[in-house]
PyMOL Python script that loads the backbone (N, CA, C, O; Angstrom):
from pymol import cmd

cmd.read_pdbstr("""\
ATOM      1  N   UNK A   1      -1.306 -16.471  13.560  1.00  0.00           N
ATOM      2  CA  UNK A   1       0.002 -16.009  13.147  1.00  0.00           C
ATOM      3  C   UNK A   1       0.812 -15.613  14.381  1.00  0.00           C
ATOM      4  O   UNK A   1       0.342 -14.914  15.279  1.00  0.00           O
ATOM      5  N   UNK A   2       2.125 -16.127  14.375  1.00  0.00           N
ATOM      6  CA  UNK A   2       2.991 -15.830  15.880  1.00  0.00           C
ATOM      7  C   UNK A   2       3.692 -14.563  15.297  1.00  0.00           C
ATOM      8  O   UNK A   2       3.998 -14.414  14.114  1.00  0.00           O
ATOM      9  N   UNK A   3       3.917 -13.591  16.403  1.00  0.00           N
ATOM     10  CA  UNK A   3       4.534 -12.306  16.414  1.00  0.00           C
ATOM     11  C   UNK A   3       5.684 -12.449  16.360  1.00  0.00           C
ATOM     12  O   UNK A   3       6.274 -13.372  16.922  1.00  0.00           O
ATOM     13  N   UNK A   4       6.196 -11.611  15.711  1.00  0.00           N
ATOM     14  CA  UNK A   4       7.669 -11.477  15.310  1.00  0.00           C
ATOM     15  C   UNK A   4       8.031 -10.434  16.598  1.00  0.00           C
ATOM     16  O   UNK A   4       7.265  -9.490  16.795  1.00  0.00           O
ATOM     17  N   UNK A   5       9.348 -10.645  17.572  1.00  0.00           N
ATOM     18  CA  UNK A   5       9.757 -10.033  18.252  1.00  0.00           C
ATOM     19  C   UNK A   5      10.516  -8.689  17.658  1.00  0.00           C
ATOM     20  O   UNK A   5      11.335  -8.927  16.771  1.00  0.00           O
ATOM     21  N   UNK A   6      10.321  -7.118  18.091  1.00  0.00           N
ATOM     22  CA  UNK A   6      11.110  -6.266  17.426  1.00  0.00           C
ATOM     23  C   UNK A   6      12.201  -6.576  16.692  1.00  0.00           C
ATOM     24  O   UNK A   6      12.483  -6.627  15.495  1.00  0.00           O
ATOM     25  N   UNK A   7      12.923  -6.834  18.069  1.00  0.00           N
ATOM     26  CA  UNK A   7      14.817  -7.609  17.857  1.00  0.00           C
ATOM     27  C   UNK A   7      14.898  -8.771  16.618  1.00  0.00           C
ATOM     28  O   UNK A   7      15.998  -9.192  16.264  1.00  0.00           O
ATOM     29  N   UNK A   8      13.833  -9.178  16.087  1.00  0.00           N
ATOM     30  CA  UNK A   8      13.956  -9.782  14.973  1.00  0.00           C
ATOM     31  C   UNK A   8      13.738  -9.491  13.260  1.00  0.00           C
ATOM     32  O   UNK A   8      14.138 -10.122  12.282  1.00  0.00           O
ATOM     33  N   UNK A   9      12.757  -7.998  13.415  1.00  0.00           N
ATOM     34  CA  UNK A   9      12.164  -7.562  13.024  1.00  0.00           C
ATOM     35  C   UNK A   9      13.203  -7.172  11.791  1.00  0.00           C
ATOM     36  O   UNK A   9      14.299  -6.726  12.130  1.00  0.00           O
ATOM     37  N   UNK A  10      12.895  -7.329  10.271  1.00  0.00           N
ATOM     38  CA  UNK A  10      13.947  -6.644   9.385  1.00  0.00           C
ATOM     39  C   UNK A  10      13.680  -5.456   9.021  1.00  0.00           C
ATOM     40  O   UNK A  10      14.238  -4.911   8.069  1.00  0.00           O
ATOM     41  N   UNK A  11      12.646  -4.829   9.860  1.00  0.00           N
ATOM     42  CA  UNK A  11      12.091  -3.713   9.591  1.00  0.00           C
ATOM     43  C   UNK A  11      12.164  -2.583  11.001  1.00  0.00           C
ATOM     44  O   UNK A  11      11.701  -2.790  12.123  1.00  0.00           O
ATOM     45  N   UNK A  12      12.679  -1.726  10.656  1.00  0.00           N
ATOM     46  CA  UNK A  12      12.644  -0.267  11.907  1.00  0.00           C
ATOM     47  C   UNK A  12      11.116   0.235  12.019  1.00  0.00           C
ATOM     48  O   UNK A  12      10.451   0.451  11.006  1.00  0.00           O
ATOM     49  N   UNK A  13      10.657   0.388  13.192  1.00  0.00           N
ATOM     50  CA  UNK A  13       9.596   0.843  13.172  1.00  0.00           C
ATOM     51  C   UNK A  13      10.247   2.118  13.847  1.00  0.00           C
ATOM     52  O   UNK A  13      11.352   2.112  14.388  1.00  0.00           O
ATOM     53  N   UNK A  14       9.187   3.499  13.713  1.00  0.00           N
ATOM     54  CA  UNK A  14       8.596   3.562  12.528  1.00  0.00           C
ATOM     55  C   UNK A  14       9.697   3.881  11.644  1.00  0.00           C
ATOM     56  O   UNK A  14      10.834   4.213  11.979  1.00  0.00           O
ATOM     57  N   UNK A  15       9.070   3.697  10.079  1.00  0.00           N
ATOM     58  CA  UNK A  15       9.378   3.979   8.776  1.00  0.00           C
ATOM     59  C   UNK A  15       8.603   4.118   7.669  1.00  0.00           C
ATOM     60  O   UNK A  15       7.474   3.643   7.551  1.00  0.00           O
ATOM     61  N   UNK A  16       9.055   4.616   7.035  1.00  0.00           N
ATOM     62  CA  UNK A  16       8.349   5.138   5.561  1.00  0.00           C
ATOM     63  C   UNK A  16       8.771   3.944   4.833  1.00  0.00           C
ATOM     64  O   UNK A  16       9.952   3.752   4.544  1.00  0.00           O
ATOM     65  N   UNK A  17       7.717   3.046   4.498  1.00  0.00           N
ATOM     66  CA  UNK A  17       7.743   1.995   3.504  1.00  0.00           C
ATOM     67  C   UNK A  17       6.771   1.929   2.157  1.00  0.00           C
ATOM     68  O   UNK A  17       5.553   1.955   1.982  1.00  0.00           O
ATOM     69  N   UNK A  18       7.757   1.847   1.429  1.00  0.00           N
ATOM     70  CA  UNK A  18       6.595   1.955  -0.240  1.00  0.00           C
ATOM     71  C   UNK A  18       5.661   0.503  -0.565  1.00  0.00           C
ATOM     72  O   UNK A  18       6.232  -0.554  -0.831  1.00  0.00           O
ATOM     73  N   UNK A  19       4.543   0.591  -0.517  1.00  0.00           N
ATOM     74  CA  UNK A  19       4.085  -0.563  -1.125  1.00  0.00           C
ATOM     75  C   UNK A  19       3.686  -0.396  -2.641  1.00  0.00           C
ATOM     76  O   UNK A  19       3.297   0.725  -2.970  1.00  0.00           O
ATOM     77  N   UNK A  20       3.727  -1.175  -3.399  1.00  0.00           N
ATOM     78  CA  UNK A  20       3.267  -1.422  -5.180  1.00  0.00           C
ATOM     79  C   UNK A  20       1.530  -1.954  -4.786  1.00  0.00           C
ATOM     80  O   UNK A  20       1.060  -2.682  -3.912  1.00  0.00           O
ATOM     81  N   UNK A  21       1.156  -1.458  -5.503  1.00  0.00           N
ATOM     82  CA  UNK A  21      -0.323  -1.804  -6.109  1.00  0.00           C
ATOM     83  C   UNK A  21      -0.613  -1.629  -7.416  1.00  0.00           C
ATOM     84  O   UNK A  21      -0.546  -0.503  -7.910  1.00  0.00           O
ATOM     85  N   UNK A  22      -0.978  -2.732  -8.155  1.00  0.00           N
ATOM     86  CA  UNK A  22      -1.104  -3.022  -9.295  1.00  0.00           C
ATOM     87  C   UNK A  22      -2.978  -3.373  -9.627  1.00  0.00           C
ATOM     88  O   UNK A  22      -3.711  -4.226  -9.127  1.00  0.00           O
ATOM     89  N   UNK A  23      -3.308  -2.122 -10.839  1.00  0.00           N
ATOM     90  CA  UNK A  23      -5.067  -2.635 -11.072  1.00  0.00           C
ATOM     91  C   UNK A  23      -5.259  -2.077 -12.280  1.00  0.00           C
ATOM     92  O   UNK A  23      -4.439  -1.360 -12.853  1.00  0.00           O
ATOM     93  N   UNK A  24      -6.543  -2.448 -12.769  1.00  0.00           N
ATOM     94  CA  UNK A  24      -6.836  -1.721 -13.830  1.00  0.00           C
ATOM     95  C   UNK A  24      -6.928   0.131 -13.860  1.00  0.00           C
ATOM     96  O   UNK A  24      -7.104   0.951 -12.958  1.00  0.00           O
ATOM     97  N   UNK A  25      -6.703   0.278 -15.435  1.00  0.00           N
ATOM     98  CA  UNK A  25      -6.849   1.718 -15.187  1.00  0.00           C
ATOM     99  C   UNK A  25      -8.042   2.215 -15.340  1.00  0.00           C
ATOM    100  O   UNK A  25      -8.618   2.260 -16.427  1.00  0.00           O
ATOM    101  N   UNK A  26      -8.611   2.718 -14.023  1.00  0.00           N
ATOM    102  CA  UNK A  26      -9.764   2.970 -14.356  1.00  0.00           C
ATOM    103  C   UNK A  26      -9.982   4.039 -13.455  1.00  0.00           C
ATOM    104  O   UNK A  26      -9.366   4.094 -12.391  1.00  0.00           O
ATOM    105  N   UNK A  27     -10.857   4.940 -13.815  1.00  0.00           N
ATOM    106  CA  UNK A  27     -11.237   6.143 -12.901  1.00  0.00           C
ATOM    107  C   UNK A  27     -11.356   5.836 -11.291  1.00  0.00           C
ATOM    108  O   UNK A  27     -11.797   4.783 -10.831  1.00  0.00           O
ATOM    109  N   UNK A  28     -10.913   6.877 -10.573  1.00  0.00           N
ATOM    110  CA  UNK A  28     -11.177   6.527  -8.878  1.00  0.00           C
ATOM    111  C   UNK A  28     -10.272   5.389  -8.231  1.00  0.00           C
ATOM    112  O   UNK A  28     -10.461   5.168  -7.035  1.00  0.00           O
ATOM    113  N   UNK A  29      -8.933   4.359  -9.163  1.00  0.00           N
ATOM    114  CA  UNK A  29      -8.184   3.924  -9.012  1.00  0.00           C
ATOM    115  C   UNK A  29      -7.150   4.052  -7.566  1.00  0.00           C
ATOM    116  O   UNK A  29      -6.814   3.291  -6.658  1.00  0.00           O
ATOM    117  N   UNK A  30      -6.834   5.752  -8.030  1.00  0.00           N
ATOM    118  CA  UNK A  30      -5.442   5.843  -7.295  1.00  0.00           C
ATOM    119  C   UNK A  30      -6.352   6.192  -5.930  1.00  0.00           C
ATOM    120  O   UNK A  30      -6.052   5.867  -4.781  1.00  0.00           O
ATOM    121  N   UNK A  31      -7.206   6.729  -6.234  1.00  0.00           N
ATOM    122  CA  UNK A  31      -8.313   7.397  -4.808  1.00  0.00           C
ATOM    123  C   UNK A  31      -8.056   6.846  -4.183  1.00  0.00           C
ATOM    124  O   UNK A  31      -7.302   7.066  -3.235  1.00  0.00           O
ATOM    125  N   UNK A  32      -8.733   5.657  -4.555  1.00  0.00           N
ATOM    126  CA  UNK A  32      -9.407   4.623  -3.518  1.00  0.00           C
ATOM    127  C   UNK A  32      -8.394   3.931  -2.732  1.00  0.00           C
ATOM    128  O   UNK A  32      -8.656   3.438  -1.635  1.00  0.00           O
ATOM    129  N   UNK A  33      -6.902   3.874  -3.431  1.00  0.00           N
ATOM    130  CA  UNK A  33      -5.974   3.182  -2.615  1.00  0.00           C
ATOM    131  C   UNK A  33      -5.238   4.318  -1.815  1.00  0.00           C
ATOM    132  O   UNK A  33      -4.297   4.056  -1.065  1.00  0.00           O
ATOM    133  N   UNK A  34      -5.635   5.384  -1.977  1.00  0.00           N
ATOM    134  CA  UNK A  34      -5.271   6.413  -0.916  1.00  0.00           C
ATOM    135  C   UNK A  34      -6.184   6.834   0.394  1.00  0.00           C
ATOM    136  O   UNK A  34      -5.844   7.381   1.443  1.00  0.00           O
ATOM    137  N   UNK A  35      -7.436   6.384  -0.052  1.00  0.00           N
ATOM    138  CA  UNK A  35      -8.242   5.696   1.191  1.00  0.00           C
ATOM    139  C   UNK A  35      -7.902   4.595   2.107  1.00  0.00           C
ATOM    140  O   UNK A  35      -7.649   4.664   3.309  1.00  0.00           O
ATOM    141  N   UNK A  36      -7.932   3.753   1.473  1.00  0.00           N
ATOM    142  CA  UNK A  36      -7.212   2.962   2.264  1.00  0.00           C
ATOM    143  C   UNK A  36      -6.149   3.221   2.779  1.00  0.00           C
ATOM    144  O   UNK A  36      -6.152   3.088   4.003  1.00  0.00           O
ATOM    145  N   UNK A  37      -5.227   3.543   2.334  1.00  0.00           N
ATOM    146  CA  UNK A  37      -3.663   3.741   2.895  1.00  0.00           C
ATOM    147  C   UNK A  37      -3.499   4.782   4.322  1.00  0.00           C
ATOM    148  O   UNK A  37      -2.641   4.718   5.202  1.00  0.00           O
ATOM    149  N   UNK A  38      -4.720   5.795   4.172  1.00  0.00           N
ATOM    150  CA  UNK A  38      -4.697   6.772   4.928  1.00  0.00           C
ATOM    151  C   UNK A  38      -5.719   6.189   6.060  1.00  0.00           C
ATOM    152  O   UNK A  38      -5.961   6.981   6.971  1.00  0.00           O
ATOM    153  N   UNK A  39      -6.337   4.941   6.124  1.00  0.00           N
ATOM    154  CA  UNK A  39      -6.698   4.137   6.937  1.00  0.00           C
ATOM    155  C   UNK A  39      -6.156   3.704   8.222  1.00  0.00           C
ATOM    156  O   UNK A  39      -6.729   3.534   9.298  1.00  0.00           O
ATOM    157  N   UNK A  40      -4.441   3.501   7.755  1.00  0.00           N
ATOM    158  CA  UNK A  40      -3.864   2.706   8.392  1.00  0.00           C
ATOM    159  C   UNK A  40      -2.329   3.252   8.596  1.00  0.00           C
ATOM    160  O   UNK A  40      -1.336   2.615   8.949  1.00  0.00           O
ATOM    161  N   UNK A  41      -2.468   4.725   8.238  1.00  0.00           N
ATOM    162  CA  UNK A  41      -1.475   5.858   8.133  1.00  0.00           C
ATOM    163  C   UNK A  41      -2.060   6.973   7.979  1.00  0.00           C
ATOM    164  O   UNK A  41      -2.033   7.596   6.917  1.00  0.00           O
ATOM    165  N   UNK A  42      -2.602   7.319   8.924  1.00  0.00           N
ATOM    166  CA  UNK A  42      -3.558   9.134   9.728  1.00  0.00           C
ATOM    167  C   UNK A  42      -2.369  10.172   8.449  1.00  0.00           C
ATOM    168  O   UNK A  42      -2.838  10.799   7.499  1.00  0.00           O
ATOM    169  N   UNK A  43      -1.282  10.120   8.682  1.00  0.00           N
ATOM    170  CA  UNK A  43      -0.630  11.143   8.149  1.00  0.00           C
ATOM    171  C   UNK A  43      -0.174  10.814   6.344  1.00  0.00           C
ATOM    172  O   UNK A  43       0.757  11.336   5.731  1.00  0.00           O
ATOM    173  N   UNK A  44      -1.204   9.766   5.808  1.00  0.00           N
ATOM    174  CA  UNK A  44      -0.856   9.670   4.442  1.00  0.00           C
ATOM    175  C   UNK A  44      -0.880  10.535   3.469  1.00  0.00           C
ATOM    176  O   UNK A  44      -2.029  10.760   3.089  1.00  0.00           O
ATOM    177  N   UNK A  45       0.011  11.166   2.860  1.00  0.00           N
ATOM    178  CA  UNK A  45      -0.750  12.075   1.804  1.00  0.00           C
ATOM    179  C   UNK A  45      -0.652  11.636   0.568  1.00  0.00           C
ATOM    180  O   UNK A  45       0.369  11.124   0.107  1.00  0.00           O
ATOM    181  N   UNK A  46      -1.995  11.859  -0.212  1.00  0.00           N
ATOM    182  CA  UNK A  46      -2.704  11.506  -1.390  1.00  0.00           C
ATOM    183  C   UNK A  46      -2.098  11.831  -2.322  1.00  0.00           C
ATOM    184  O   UNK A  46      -2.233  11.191  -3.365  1.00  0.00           O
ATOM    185  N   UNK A  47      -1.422  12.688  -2.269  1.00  0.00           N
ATOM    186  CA  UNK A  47      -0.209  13.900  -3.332  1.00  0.00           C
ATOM    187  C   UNK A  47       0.628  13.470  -3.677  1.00  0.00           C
ATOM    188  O   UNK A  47       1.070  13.695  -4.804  1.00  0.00           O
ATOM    189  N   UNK A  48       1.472  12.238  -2.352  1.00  0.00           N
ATOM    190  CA  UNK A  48       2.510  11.647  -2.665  1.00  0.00           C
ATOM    191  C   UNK A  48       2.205   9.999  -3.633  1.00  0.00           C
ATOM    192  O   UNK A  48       3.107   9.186  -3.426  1.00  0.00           O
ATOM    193  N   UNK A  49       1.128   9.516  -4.559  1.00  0.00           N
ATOM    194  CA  UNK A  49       1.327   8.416  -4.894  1.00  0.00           C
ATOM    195  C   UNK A  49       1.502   8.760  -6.308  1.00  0.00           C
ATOM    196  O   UNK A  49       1.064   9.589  -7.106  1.00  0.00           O
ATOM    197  N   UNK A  50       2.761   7.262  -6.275  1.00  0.00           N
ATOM    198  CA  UNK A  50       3.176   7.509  -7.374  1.00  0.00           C
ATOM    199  C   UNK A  50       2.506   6.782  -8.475  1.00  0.00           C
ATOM    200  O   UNK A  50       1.966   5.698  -8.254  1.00  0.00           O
ATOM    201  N   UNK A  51       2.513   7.293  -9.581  1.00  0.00           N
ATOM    202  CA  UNK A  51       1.148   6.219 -10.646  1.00  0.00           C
ATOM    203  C   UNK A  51       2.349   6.248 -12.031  1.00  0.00           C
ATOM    204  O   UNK A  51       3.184   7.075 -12.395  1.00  0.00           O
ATOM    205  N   UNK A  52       2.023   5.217 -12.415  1.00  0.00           N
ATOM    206  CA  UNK A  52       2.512   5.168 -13.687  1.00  0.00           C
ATOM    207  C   UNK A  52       1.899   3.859 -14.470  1.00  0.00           C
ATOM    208  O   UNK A  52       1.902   2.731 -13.979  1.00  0.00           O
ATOM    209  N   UNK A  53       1.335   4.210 -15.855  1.00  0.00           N
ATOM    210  CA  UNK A  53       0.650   3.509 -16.566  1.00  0.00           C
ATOM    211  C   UNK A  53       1.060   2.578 -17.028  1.00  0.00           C
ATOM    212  O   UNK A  53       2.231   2.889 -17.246  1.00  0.00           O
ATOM    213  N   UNK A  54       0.880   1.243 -17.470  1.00  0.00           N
ATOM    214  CA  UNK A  54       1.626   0.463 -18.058  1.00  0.00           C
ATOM    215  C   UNK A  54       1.585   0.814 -19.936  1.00  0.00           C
ATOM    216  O   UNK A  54       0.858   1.626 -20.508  1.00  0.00           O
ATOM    217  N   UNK A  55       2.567  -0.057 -20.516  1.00  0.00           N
ATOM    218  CA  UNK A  55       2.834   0.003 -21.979  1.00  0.00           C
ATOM    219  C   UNK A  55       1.664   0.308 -22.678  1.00  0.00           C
ATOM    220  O   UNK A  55       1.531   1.220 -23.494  1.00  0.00           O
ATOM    221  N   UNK A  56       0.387  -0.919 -22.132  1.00  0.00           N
ATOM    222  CA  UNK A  56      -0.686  -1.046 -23.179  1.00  0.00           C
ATOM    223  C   UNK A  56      -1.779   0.030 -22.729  1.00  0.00           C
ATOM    224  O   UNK A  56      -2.909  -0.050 -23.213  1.00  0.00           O
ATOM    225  N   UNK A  57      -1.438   1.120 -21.736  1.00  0.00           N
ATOM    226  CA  UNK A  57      -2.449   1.952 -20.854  1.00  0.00           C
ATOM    227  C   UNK A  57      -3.729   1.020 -20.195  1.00  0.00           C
ATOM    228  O   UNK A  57      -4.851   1.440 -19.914  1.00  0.00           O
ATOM    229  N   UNK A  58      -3.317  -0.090 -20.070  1.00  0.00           N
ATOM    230  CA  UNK A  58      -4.343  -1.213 -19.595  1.00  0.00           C
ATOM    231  C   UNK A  58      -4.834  -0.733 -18.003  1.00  0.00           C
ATOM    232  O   UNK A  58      -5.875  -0.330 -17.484  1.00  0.00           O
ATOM    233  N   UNK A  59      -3.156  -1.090 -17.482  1.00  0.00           N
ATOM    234  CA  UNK A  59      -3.099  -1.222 -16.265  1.00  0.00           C
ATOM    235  C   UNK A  59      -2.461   0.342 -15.570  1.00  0.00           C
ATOM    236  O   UNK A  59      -1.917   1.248 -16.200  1.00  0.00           O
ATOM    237  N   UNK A  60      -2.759   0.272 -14.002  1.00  0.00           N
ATOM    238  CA  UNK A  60      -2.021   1.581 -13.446  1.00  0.00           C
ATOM    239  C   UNK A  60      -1.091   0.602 -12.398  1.00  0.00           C
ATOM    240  O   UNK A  60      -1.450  -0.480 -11.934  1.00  0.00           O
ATOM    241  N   UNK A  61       0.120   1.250 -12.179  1.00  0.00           N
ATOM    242  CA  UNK A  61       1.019   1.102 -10.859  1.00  0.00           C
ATOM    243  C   UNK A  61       1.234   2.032 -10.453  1.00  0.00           C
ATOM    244  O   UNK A  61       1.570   2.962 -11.187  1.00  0.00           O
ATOM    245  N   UNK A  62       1.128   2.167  -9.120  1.00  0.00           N
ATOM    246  CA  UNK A  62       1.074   2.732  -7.968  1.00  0.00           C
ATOM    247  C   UNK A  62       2.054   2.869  -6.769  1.00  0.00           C
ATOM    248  O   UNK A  62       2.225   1.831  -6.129  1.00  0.00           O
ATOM    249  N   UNK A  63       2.475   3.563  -6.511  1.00  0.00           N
ATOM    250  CA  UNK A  63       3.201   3.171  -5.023  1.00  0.00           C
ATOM    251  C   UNK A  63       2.894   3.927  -3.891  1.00  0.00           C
ATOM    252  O   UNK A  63       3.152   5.128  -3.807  1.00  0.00           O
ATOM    253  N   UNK A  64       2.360   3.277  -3.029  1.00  0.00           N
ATOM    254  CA  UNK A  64       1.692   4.490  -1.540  1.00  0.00           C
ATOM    255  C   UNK A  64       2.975   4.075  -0.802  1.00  0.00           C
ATOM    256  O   UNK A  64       3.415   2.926  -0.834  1.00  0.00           O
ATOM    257  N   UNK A  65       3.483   4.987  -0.203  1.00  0.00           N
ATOM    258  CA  UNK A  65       4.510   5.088   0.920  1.00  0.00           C
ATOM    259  C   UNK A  65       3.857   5.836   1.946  1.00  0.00           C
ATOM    260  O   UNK A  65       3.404   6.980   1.935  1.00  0.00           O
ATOM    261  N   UNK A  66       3.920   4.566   3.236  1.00  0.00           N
ATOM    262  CA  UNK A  66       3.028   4.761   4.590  1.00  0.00           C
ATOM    263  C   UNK A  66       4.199   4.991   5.605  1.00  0.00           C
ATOM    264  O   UNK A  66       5.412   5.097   5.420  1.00  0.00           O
ATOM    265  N   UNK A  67       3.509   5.028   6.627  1.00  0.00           N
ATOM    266  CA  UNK A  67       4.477   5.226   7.899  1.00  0.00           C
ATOM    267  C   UNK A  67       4.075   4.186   8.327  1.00  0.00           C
ATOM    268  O   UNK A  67       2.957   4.150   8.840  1.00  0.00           O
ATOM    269  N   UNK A  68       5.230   2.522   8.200  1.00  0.00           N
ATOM    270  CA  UNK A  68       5.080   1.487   9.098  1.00  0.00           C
ATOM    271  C   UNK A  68       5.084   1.763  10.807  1.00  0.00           C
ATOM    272  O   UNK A  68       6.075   1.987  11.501  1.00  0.00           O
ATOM    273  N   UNK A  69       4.237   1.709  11.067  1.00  0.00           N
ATOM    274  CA  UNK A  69       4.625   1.493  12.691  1.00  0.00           C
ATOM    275  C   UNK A  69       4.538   0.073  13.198  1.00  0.00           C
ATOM    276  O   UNK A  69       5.053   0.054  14.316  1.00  0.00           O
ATOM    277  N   UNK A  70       4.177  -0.922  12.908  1.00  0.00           N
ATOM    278  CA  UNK A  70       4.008  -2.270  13.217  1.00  0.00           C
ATOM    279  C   UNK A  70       4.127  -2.936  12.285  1.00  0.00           C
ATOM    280  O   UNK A  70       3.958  -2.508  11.143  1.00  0.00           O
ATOM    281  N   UNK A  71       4.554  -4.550  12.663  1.00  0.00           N
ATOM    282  CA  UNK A  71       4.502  -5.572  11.512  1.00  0.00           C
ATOM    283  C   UNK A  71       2.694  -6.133  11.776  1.00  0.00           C
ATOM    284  O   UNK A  71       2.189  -7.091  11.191  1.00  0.00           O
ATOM    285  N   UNK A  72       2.192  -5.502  12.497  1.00  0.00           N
ATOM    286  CA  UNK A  72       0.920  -5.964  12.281  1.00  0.00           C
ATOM    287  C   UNK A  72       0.096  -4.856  11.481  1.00  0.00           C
ATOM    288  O   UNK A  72      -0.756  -5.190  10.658  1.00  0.00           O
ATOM    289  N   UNK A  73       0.413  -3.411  11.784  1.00  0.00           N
ATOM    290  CA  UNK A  73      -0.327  -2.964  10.643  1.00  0.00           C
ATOM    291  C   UNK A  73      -0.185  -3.057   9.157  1.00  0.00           C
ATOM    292  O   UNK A  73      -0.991  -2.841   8.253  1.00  0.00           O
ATOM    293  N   UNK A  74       1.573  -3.596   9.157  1.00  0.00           N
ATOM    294  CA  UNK A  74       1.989  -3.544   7.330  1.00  0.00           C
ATOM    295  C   UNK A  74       1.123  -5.098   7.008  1.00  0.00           C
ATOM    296  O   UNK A  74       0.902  -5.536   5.879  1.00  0.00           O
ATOM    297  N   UNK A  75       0.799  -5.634   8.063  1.00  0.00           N
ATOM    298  CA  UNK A  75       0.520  -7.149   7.435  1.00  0.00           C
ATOM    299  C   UNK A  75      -1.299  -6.790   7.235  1.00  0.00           C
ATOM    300  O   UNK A  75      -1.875  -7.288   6.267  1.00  0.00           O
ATOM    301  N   UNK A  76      -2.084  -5.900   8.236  1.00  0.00           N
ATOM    302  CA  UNK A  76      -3.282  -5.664   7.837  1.00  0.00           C
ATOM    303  C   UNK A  76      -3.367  -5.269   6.338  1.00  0.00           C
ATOM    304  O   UNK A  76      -3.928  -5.870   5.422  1.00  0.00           O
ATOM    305  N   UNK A  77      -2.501  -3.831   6.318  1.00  0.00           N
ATOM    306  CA  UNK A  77      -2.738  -3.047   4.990  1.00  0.00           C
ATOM    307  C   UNK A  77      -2.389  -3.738   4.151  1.00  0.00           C
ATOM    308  O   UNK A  77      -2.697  -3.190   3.093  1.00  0.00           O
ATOM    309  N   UNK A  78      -1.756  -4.947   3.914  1.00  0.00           N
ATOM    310  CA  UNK A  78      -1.603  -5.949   2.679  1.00  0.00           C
ATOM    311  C   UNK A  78      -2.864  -6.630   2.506  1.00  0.00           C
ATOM    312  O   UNK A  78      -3.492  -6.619   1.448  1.00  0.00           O
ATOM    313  N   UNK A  79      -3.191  -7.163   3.454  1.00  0.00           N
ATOM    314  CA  UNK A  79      -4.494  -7.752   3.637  1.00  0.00           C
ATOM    315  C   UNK A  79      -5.377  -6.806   3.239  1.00  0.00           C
ATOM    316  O   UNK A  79      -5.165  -6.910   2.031  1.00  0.00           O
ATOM    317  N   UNK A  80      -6.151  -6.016   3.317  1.00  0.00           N
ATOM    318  CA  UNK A  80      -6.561  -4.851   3.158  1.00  0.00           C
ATOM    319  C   UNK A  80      -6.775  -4.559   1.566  1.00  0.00           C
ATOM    320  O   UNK A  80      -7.787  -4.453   0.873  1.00  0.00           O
ATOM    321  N   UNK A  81      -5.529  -4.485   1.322  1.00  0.00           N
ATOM    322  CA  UNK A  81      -5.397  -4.446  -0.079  1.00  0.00           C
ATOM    323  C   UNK A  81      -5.263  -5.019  -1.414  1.00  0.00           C
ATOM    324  O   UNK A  81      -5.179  -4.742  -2.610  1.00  0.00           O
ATOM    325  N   UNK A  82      -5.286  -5.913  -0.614  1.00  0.00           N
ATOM    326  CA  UNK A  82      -5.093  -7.552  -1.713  1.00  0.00           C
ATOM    327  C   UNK A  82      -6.660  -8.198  -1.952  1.00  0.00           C
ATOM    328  O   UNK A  82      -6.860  -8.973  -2.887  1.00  0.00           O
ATOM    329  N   UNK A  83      -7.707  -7.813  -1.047  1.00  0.00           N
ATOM    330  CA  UNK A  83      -8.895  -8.277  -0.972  1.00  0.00           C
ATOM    331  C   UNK A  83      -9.454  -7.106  -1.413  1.00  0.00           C
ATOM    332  O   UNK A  83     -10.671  -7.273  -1.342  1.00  0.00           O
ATOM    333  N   UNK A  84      -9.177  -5.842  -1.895  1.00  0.00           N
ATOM    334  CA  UNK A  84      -9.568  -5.023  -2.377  1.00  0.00           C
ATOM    335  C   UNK A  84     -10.311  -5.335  -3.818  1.00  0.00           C
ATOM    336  O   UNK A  84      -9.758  -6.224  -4.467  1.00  0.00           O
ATOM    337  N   UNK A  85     -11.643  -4.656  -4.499  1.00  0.00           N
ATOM    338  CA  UNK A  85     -11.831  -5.284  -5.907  1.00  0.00           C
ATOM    339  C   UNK A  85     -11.198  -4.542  -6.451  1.00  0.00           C
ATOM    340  O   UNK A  85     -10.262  -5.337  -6.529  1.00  0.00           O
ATOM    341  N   UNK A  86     -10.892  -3.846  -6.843  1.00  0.00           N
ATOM    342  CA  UNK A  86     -10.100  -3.275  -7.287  1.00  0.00           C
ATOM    343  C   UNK A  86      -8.463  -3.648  -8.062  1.00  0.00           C
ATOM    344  O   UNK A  86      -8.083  -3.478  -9.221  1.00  0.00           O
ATOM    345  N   UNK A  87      -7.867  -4.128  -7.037  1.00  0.00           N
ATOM    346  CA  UNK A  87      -6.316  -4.601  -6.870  1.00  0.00           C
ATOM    347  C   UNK A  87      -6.144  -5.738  -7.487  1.00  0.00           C
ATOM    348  O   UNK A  87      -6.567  -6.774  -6.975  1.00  0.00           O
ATOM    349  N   UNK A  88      -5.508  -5.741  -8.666  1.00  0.00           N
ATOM    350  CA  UNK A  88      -4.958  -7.104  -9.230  1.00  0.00           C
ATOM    351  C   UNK A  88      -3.370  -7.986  -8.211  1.00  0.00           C
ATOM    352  O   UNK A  88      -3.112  -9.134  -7.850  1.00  0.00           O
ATOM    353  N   UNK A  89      -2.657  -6.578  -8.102  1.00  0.00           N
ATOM    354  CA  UNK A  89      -1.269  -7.409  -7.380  1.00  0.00           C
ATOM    355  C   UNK A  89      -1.291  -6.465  -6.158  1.00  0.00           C
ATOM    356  O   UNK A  89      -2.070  -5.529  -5.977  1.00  0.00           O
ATOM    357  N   UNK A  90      -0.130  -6.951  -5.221  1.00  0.00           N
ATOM    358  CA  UNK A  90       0.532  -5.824  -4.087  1.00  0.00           C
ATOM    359  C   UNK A  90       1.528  -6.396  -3.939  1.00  0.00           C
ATOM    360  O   UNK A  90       1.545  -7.623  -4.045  1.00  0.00           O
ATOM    361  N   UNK A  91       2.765  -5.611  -3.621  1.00  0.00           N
ATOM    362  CA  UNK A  91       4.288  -5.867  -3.925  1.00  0.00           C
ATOM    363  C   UNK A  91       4.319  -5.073  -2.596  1.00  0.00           C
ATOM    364  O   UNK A  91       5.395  -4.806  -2.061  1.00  0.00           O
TER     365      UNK A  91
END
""", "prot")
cmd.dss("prot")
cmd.show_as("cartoon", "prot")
cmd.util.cbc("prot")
cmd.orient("prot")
C-alpha cells in the first residue's frame, strides 16, 4: 500500500474520529472493542462508547471515537477490527 502524503491527507492528524462497529449482541461485546480501540489509542476511554441495540435486539452498534494520529494507524484499527470474530461490519 503507497502512503498518502499529509498535504493530501482528508484527514487532520491528530483527531478524534468515530468508527461504527456492528456485531451480535452478546455479552463482552462492547468490552472487547474497547480493547482493541485502546490498543491503538493509549488514551481511549471505555465510558465513552456509544451502543445502541438494533430493532430486533439481535444486533449491537457501537461507536468508539479514537484519537487518529496516522492514516496508518486508522487503516490498522480497521484491519484489526474487521478480522475481529466478533465484528459483523466497520463503518
Amino acid at each position: 500500500m503507497q502512503d498518502i502524503p499529509p498535504e493530501q491527507s482528508l484527514i487532520e492528524y491528530p483527531s478524534r474520529f468515530p468508527i461504527k462497529v456492528m456485531g451480535a449482541n452478546v455479552e463482552g461485546f462492547a468490552p472487547a472493542m474497547g480493547l482493541v480501540a485502546a490498543a491503538f489509542d493509549p488514551e481511549f476511554d471505555a465510558d465513552s462508547i456509544e451502543v445502541r441495540t438494533s430493532s430486533g435486539g439481535k444486533y449491537l452498534g457501537l461507536t468508539l471515537t479514537v484519537t487518529a494520529t496516522s492514516r496508518e494507524q486508522l487503516d490498522e484499527l480497521y484491519r484489526t477490527l474487521s478480522t475481529h470474530p466478533m465484528v459483523k461490519v466497520v463503518l
